[in-house]
Structure formats: C-alpha cells, structure tokens
N, CA, C and O atoms as a GROMACS GRO file, in nm:
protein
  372
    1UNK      N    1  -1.369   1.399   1.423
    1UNK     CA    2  -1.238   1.447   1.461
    1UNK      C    3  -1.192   1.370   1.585
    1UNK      O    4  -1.270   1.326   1.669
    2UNK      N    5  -1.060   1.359   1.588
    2UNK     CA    6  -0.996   1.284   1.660
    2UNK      C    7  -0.940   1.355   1.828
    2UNK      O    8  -0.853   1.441   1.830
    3UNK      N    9  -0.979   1.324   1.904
    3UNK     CA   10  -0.920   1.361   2.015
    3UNK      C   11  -0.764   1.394   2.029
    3UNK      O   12  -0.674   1.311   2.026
    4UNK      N   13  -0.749   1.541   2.048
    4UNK     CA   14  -0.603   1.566   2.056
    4UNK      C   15  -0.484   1.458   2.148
    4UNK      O   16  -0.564   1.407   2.228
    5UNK      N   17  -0.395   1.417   2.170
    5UNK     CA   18  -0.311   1.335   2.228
    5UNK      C   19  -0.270   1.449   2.306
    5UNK      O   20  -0.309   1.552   2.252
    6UNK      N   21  -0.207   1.470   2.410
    6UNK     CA   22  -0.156   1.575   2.513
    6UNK      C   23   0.024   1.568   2.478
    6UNK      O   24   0.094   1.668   2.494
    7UNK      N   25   0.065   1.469   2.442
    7UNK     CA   26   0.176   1.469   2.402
    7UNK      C   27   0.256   1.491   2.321
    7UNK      O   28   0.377   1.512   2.329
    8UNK      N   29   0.149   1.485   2.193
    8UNK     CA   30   0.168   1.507   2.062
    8UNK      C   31   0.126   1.567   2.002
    8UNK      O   32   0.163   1.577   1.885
    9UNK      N   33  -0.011   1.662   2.075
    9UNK     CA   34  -0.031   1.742   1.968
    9UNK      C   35  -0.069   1.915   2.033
    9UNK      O   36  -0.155   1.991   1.989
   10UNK      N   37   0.020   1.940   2.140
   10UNK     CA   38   0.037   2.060   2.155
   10UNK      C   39   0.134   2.108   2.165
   10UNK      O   40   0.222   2.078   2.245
   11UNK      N   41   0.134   2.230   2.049
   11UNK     CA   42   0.327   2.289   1.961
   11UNK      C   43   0.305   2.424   2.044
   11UNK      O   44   0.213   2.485   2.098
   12UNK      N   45   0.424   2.433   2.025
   12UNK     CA   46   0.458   2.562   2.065
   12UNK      C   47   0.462   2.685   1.950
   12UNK      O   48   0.484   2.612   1.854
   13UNK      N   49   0.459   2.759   1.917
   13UNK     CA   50   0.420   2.846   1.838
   13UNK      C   51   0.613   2.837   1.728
   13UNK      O   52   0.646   2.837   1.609
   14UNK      N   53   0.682   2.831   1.858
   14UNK     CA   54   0.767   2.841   1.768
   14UNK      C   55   0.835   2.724   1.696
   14UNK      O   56   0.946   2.742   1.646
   15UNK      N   57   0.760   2.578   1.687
   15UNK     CA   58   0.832   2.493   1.664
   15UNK      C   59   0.722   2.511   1.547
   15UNK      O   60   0.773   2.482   1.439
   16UNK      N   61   0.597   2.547   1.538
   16UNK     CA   62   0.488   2.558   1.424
   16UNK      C   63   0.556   2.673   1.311
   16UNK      O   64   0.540   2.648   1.191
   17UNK      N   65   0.603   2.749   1.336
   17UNK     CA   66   0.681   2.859   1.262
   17UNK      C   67   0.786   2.772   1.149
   17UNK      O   68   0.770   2.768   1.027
   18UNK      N   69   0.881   2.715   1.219
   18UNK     CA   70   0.955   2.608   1.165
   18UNK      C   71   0.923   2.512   1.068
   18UNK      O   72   0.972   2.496   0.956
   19UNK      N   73   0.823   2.443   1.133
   19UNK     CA   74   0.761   2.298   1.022
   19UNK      C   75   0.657   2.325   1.062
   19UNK      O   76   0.609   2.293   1.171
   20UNK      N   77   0.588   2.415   0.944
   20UNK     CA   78   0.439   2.419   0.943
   20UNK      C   79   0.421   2.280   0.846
   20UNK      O   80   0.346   2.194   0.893
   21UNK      N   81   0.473   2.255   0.739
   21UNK     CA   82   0.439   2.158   0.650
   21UNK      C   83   0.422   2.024   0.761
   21UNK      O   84   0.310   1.977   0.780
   22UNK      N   85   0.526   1.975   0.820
   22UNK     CA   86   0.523   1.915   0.856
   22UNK      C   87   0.383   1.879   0.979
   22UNK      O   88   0.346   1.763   0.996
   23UNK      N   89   0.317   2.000   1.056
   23UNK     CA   90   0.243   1.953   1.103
   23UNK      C   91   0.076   1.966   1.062
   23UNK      O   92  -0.027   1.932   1.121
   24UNK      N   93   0.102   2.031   0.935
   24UNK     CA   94  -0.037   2.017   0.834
   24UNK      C   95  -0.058   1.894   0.783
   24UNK      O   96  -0.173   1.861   0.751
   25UNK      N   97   0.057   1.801   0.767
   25UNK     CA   98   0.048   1.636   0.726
   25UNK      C   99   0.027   1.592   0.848
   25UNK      O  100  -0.055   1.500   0.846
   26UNK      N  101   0.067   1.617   0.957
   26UNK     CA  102   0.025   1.561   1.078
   26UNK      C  103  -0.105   1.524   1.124
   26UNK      O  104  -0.159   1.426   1.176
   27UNK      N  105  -0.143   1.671   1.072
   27UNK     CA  106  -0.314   1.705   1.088
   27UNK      C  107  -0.415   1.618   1.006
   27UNK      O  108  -0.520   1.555   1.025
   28UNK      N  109  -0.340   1.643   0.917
   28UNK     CA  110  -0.414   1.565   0.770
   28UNK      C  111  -0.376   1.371   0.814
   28UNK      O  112  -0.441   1.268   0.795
   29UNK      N  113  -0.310   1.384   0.844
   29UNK     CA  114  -0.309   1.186   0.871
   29UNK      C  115  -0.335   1.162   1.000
   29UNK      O  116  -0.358   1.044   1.026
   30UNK      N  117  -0.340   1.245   1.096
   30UNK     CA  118  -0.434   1.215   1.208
   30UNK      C  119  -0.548   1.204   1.264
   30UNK      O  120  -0.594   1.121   1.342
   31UNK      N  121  -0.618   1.362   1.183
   31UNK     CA  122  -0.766   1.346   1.178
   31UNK      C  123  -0.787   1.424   1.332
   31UNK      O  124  -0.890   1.456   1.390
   32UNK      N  125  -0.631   1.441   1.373
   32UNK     CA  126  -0.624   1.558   1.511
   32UNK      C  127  -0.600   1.634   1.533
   32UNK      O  128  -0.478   1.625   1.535
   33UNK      N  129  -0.636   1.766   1.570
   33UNK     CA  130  -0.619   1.929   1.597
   33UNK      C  131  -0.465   1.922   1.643
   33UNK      O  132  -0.424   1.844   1.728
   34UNK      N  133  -0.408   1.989   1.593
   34UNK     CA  134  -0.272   2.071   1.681
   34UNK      C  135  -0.304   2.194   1.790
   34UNK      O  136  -0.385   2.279   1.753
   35UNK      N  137  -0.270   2.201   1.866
   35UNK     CA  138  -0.277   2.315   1.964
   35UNK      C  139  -0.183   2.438   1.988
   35UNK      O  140  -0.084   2.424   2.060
   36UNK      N  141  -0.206   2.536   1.940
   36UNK     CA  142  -0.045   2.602   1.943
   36UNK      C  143  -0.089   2.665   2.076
   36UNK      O  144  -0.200   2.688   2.125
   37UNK      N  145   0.036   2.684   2.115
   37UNK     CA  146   0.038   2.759   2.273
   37UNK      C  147   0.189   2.917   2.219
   37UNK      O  148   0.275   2.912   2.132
   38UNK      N  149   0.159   3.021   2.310
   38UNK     CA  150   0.253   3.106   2.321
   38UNK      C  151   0.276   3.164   2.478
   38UNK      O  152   0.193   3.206   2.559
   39UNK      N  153   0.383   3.152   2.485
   39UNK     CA  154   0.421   3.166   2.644
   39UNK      C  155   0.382   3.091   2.689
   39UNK      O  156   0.385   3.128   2.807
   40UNK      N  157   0.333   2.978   2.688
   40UNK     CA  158   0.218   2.862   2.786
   40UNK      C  159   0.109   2.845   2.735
   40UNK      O  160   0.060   2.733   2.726
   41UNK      N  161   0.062   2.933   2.699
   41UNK     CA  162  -0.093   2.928   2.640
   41UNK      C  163  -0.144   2.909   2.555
   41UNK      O  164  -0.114   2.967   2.451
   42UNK      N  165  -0.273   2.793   2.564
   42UNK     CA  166  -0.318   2.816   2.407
   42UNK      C  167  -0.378   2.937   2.325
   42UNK      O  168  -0.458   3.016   2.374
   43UNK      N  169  -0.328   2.944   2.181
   43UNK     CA  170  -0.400   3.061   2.104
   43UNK      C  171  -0.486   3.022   2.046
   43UNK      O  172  -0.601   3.063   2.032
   44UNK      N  173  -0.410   2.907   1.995
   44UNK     CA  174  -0.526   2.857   1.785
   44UNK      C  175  -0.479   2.701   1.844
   44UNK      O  176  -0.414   2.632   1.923
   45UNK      N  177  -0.585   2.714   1.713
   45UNK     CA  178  -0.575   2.539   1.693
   45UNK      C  179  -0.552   2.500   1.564
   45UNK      O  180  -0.639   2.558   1.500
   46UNK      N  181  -0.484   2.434   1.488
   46UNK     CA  182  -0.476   2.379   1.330
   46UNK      C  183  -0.581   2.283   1.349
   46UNK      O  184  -0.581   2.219   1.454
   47UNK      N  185  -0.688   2.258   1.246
   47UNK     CA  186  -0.754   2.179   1.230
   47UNK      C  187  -0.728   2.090   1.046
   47UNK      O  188  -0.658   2.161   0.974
   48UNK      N  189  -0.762   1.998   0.997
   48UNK     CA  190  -0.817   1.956   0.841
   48UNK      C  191  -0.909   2.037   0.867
   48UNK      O  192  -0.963   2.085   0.966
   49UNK      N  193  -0.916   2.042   0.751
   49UNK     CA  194  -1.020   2.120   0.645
   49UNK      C  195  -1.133   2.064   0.619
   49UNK      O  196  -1.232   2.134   0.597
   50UNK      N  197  -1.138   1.939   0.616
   50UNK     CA  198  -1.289   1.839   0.617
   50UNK      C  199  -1.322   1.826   0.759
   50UNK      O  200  -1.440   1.810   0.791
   51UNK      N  201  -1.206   1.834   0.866
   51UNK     CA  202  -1.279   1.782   0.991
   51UNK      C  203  -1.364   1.916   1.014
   51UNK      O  204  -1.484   1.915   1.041
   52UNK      N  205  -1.287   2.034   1.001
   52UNK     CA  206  -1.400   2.155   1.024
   52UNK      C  207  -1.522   2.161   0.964
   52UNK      O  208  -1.639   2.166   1.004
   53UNK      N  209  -1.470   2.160   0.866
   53UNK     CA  210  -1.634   2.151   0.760
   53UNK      C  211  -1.720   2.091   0.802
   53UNK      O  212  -1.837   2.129   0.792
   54UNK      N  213  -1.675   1.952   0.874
   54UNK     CA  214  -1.722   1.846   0.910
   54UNK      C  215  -1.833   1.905   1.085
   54UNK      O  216  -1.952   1.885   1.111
   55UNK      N  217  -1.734   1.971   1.159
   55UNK     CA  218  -1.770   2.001   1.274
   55UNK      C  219  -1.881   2.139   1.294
   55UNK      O  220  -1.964   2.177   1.377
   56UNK      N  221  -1.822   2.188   1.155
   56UNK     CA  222  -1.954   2.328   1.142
   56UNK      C  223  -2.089   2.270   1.095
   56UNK      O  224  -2.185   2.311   1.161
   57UNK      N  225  -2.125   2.165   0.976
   57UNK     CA  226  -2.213   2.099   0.986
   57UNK      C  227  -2.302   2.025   1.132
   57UNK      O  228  -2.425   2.030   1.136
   58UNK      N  229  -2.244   1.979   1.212
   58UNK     CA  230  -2.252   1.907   1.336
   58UNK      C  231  -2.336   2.045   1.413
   58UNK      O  232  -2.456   2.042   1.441
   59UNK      N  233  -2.228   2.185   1.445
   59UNK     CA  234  -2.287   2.256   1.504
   59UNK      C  235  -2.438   2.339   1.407
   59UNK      O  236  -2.542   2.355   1.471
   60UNK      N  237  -2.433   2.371   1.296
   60UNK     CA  238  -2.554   2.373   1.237
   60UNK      C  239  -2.677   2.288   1.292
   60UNK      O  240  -2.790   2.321   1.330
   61UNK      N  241  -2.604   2.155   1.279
   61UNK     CA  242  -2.741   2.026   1.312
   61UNK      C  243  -2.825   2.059   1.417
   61UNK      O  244  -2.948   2.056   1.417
   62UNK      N  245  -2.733   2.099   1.526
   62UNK     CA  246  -2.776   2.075   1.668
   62UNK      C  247  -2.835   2.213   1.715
   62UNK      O  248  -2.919   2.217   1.805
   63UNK      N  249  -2.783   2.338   1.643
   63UNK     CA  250  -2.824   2.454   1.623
   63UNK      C  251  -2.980   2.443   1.629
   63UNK      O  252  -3.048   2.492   1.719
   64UNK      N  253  -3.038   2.359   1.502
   64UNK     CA  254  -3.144   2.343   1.432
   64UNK      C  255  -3.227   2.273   1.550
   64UNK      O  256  -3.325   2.313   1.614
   65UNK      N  257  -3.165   2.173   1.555
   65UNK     CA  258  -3.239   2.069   1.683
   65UNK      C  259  -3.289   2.189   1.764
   65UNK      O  260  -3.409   2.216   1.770
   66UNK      N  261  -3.189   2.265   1.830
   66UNK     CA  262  -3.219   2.329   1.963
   66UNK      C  263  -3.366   2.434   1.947
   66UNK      O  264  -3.460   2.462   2.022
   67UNK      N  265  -3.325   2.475   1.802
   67UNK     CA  266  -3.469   2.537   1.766
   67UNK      C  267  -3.620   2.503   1.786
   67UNK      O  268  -3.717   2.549   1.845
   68UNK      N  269  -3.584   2.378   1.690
   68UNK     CA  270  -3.708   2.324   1.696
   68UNK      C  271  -3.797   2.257   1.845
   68UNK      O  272  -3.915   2.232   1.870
   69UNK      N  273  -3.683   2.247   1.911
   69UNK     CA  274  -3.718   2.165   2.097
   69UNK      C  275  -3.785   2.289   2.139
   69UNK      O  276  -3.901   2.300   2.180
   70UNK      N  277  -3.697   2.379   2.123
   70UNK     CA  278  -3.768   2.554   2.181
   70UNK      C  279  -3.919   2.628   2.084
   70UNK      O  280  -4.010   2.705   2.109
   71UNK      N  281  -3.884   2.568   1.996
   71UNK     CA  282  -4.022   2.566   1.890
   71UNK      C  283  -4.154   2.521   1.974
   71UNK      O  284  -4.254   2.591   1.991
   72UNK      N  285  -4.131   2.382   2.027
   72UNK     CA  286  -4.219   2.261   2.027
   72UNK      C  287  -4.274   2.300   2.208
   72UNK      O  288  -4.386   2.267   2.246
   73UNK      N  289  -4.170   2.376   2.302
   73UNK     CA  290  -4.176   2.400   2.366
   73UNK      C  291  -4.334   2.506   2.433
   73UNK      O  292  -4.425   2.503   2.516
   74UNK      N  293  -4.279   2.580   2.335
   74UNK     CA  294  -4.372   2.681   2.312
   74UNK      C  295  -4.529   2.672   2.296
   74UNK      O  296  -4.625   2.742   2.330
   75UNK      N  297  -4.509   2.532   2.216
   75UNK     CA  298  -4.659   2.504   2.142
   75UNK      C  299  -4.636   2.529   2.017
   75UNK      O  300  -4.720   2.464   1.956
   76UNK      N  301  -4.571   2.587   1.942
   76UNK     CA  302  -4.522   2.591   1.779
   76UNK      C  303  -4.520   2.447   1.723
   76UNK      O  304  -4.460   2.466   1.617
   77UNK      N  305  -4.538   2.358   1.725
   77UNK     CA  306  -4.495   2.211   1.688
   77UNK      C  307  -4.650   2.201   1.600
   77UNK      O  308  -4.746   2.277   1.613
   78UNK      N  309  -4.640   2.104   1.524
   78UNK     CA  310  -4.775   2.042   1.417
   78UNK      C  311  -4.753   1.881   1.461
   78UNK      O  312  -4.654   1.832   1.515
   79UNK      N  313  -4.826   1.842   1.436
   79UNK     CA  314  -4.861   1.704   1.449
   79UNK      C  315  -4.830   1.599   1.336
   79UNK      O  316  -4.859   1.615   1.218
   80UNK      N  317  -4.775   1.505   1.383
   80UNK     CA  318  -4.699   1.439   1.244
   80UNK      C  319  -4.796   1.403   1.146
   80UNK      O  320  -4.743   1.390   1.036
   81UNK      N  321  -4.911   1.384   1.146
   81UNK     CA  322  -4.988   1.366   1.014
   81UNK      C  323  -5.001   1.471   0.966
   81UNK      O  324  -5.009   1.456   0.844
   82UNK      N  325  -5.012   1.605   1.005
   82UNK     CA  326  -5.004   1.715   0.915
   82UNK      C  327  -4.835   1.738   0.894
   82UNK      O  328  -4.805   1.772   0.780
   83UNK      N  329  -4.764   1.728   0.954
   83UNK     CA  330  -4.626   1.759   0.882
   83UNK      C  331  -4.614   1.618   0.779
   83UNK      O  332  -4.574   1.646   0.666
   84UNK      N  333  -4.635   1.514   0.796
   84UNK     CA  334  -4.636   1.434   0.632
   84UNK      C  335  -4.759   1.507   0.535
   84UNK      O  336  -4.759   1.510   0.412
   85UNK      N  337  -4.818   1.541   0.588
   85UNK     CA  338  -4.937   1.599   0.461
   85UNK      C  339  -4.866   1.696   0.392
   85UNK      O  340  -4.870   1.694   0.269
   86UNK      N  341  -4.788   1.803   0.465
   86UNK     CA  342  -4.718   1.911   0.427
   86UNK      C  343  -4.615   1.848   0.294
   86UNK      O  344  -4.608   1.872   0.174
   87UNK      N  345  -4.540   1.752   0.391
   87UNK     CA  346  -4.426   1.688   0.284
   87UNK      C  347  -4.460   1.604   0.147
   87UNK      O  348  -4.404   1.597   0.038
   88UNK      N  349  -4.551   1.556   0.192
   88UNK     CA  350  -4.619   1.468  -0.010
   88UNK      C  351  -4.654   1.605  -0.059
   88UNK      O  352  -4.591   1.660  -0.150
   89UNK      N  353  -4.746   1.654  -0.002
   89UNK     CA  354  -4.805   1.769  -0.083
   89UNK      C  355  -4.626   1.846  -0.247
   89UNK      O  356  -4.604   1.858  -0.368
   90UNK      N  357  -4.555   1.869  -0.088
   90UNK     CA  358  -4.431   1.932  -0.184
   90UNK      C  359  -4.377   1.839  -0.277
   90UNK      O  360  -4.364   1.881  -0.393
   91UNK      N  361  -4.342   1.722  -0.252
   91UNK     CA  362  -4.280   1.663  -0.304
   91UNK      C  363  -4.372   1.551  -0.423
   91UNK      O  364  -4.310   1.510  -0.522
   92UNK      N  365  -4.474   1.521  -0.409
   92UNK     CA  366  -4.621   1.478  -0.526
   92UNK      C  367  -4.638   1.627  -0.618
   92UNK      O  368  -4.698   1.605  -0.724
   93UNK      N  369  -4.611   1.725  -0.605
   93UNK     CA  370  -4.588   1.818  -0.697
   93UNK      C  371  -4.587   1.776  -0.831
   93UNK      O  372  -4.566   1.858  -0.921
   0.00000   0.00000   0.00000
C-alpha cells in the first residue's frame, strides 16, 4: 500500500457522500487509502480490497513471528535438525 499524499487523499466526509464512485477508483488506481475526516477529524479510512487483504496477511505474518521470538525466548524453540526431521518425516509420508 501506498503512502497517503496529504493533499490528495484526505476528504472530508462530505465531499465522500457526493462522489463515493469517484474516490473508490481513486483508491483502486492509486493503491492509496483515502482519509475521511468529520469536523476536522479523522474517522475511517477507504482502503482496496487487495491492499487490505494484503495488509491483514502482513499483520498475521508478524503476529506469528512475534510468537515464535517469545516461544524461543522462553526455551520453547527445537533445534533445526530436529525441526527438518519433523518436516521430511510429514512431508516423505
């Protein structure tokens, strides 16, 4: 995902009301969040639909990472010749 522009890509709620179409193609050919604001403020954000998908995968990943560091931390960790032993085993099945 693309870094929002400050100029261009924070609407005001009521110009989003108006041309929503218009800034769902925005979104979609930019690859950049819209920002809606009300009274000043931001509420929401329009995102694509792949970039989210895209960004919930990402936070999953790192989710996982963080586990396993706190895993390994602990002393929970195996040693890479037994975690490849683990993996042929499943997969020589």
């Amino acid at each position: 995902m693309q870094r929002p522009k400050i100029d261009q890509d924070i609407k005001p709620l009521s110009e989003i009301r108006t041309g929503i179409a218009d800034f769902i193609k925005q979104v979609h050919d930019t690859k950049r969040p819209v920002i809606i604001t009300q009274h000043g403020e931001s509420v929401a954000v329009l995102l694509d639909a792949h970039e989210y998908e895209a960004m919930q995968e990402k936070i999953e990943l790192i989710t996982d990472i963080q586990a396993s560091i706190n895993q390994l931390e602990k002393g929970a960790g195996i040693s890479h010749k037994d975690a490849k032993e683990k993996v042929l085993k499943r997969v020589l099945k």
